[in-house]
N, C-alpha and C positions, 0 to 999 in steps of 0.2 A: 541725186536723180533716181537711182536705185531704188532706195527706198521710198519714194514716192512712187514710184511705179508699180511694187508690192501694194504700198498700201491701197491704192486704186485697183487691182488686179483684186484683191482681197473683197472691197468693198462689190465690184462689177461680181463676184461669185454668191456674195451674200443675196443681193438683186434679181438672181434667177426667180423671182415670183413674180406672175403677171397675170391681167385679165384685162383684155381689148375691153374696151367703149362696144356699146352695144352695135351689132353689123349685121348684114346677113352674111351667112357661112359661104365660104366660097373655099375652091380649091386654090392651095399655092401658086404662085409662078415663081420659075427661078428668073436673078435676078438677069435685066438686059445684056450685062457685059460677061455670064455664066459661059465659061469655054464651049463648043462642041463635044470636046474629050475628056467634058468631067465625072468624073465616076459617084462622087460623093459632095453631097453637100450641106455645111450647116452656117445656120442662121439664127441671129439673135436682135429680136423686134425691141432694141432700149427706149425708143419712149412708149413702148407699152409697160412695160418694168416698172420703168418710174412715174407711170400711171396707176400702180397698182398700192391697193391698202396694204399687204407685206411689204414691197418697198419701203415705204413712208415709215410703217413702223419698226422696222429692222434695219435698212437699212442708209437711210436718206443720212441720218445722221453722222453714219460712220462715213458716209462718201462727201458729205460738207464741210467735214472738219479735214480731209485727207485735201480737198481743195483749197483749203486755207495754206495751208503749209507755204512757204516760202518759194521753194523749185516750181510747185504747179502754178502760183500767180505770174511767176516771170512765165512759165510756159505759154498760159492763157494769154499773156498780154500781145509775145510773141507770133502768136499765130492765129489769137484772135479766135479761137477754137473756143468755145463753153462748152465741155463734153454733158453738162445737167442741161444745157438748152438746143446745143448745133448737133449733136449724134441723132442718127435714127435707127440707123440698123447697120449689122457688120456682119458678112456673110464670105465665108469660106470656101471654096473650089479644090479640091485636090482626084490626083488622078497617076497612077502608074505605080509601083510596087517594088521593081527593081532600079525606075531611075526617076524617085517620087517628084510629082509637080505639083507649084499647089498657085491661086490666087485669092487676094483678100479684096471686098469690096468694102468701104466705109460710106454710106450712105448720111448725107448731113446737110447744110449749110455752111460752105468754105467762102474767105476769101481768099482767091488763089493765088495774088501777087502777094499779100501779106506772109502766107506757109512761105511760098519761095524765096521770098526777102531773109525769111526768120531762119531756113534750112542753109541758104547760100552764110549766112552768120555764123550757122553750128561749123560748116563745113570747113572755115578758115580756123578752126579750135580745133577739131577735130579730124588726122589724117588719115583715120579708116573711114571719113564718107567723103566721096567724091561728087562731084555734080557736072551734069552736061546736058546737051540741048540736041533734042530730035524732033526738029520741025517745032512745031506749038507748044511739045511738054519738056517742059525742066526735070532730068529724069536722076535722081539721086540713089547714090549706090553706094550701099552700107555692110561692112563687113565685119565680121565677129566667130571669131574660131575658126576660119576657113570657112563659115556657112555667109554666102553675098544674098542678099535682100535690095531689089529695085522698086522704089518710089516715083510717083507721079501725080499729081491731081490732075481729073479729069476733066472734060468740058461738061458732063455733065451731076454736077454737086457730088463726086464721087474722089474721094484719095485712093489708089491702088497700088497694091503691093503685092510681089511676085519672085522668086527664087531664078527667074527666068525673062531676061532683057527683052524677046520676043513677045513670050507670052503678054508681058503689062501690057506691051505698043499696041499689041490688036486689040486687046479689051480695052483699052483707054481709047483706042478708034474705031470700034463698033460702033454701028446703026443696028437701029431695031428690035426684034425680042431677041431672047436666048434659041440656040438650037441645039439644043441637048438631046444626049439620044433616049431612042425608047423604053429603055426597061428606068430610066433615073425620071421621066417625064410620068410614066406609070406609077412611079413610086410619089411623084409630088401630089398624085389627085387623090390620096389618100390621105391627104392632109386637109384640113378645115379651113385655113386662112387665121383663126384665133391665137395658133399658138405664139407663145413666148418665148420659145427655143425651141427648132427644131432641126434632125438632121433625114436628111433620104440620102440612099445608096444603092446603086448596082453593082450586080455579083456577076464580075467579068471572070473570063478564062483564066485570065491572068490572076486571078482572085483560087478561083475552086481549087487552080494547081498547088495552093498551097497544103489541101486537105492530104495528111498522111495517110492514114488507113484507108481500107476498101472501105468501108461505112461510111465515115463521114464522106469521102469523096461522092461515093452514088447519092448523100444527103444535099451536098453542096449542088449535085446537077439540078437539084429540085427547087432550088432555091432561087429567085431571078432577082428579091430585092429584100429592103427592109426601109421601114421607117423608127423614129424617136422622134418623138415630143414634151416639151414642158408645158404647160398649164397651169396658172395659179392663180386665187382669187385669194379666199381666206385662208383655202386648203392647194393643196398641193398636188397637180393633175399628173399620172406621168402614161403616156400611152409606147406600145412597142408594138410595131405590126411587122408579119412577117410574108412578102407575097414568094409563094409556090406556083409549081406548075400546075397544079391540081388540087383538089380538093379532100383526098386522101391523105395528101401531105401536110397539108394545114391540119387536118382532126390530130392526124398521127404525134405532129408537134408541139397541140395544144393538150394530148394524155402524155405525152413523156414530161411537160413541167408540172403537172398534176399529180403525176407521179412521185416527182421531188418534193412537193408541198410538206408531207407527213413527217420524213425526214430532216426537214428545217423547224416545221415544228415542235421535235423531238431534241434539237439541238438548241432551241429556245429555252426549253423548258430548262434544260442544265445549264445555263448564263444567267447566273444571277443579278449582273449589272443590267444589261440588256435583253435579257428575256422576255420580259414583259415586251417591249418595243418591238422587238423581233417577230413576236406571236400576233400582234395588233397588222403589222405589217403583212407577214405571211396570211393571214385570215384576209386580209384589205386584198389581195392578189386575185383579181379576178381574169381569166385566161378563156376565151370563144373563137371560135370562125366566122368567116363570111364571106361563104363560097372557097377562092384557095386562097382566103389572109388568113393568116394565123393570127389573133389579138389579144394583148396580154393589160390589162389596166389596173393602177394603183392609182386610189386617191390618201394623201397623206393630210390629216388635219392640221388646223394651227396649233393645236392641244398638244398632238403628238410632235410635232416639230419643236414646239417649247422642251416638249421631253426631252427630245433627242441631244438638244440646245444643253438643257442642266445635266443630263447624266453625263455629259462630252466635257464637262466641265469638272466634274467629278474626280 
C-alpha cells in the first residue's frame, strides 16, 4: 500500500503542468466549505493537469502503469473512486501557528455508501481507524504517530479531511459561499481563475511575530499577503505576487531581488553541471509592480525542462 502511494504521490508531482480549455479570466473563489479562519490556501485544479499536453507526455504514462498495480485496482474497485476520471480538484485550508489547523477538500464524483462500505472493511483490519456516526456523516478517524486525521464525505461530491473533529462537521455542514477574511479574499482576486496550482496567504500578527530582527519585523508590517501560482502549457508559468501596504514597498521589494540577480548569475557561471540552466532561469526572472504588488515571473520552457530532466539524471 505504501508503495503504491509513493508511486502515485510521485506521478501526481510529475503532473504539476497544466493549461485550462479556453475561458474568460476570472478571479479565484475560495472553495464553499473554506473556514472563516483560514489564513492560507492552496489548490490544485487535476483535471486541468490531465488536460494538459505536459501531462500526456510526461506524465500520463507513469500514472497508468502506477494504476495497474495490484493495491490501486483492489483500491479503485473498493471505493469505486477513478482518480484519472472521479478527482477534480484538492484544495487545502490551514490556519494558526502555534496550534496549527488545517482542512482538506477533495472535489470529484463519489459514491458515498460504496467509500463507507469500503472504509467500515479497512476499519475491522485495521485498529488505528475507528469509525462513528454524527447525524448523516460516517465520520472516520485515523491515527498514525500520535498525529489523528478525521474523514467524512460530504453531501456535496466532496471527501473531507481535518486534524480537527469540529472543524470537518461544520465544513461538511456548510451552506453557501466561503467567508474568508479580508486580506486572504484580497489576495485570491489576484489570481486569474486559469491557474493549475495555486496558493494565497495572509500575513496575520500571529505570523509577523515571528520576524526576529528590527528589519525584517518593520518589513513584515508592510506586508498583508502573497500569492503562488503554477501555469503550464508547453512551458512552464510560475508567477509570485507580493501585496504591500504601499507602493514604496512593492518598488523597494522588486530592487532588492534585482539586486540578487547579478550574484546568482555569477554563481551560475562557476557550476559547471548547471550553470548553463541556472543562467537561462536567472535571465527568465522577470520581477515589476502594480501599484503596491510586488511581481516576480518565470516562464520555464519545455526545452529547458527536458534539460533539467537529463542533467538530474546525470
Amino acid at each position: 500500500m505504501r508503495s503504491c502511494r509513493q508511486t502515485w504521490l510521485k506521478a501526481l508531482a510529475l503532473t504539476l503542468a497544466a493549461v485550462v480549455v479556453a475561458s474568460p479570466v476570472r478571479a479565484v473563489e475560495a472553495d464553499a466549505m473554506t473556514p472563516a479562519q483560514a489564513e492560507f490556501v492552496l489548490s490544485v485544479n487535476l483535471k486541468q493537469i490531465m488536460d494538459s499536453g505536459l501531462y500526456k507526455k510526461h506524465a500520463a504514462d507513469l500514472l497508468n502503469l502506477a494504476l495497474q498495480s495490484p493495491e490501486a485496482k483492489k483500491m479503485i474497485e473498493a471505493t469505486g473512486i477513478d482518480p484519472l476520471r472521479d478527482l477534480d480538484t484538492v484544495t487545502v485550508a490551514s490556519w494558526g501557528i502555534q496550534t496549527p489547523k488545517f482542512l482538506v477538500m477533495i472535489r470529484g464524483k463519489f459514491d458515498q455508501d460504496k467509500i463507507v462500505t469500503a472504509i467500515k472493511a479497512r476499519a475491522k483490519e485495521d485498529p488505528n481507524i475507528k469509525v462513528s456516526q454524527e447525524g448523516a456523516f460516517t465520520i472516520v478517524e485515523g491515527t498514525d504517530k500520535g498525529q489523528t486525521v478525521y474523514t467524512t464525505v460530504a453531501n456535496r461530491g466532496a471527501v473531507v479531511m481535518a486534524n480537527d473533529k469540529e472543524t470537518l462537521l461544520k465544513a461538511a455542514r456548510s451552506t453557501g459561499p466561503a467567508r474568508i477574511n479580508a486580506e486572504l479574499k484580497t489576495a485570491l482576486t489576484k489570481l486569474g481563475g486559469k491557474e493549475s496550482l495555486w496558493m494565497a496567504g495572509a500575513v496575520t500578527e500571529e505570523l509577523r511575530k515571528l520576524a526576529k530582527d528590527k528589519e525584517a519585523s518593520e518589513f513584515a508590517k508592510k506586508v498583508k499577503g502573497l500569492t503562488a501560482s503554477l501555469t503550464l502549457s508547453d512551458n512552464a508559468d510560475l508567477k509570485v505576487q507580493v501585496l504591500t501596504t504601499d507602493a514604496d514597498t512593492a518598488k523597494m521589494l522588486k530592487e532588492k531581488v534585482d539586486e540578487i540577480k547579478p550574484a546568482l548569475l555569477l554563481f551560475a557561471g562557476g557550476n559547471p553541471q548547471f550553470g548553463d540552466i541556472l543562467k537561462e532561469l536567472v535571465d527568465g526572472l522577470k520581477s515589476g509592480t502594480d501599484n503596491s504588488t510586488a511581481t516576480f515571473d518565470l516562464s520555464i520552457t519545455e526545452e529547458l525542462i527536458k534539460k533539467i530532466s537529463k542533467q538530474g539524471k546525470n
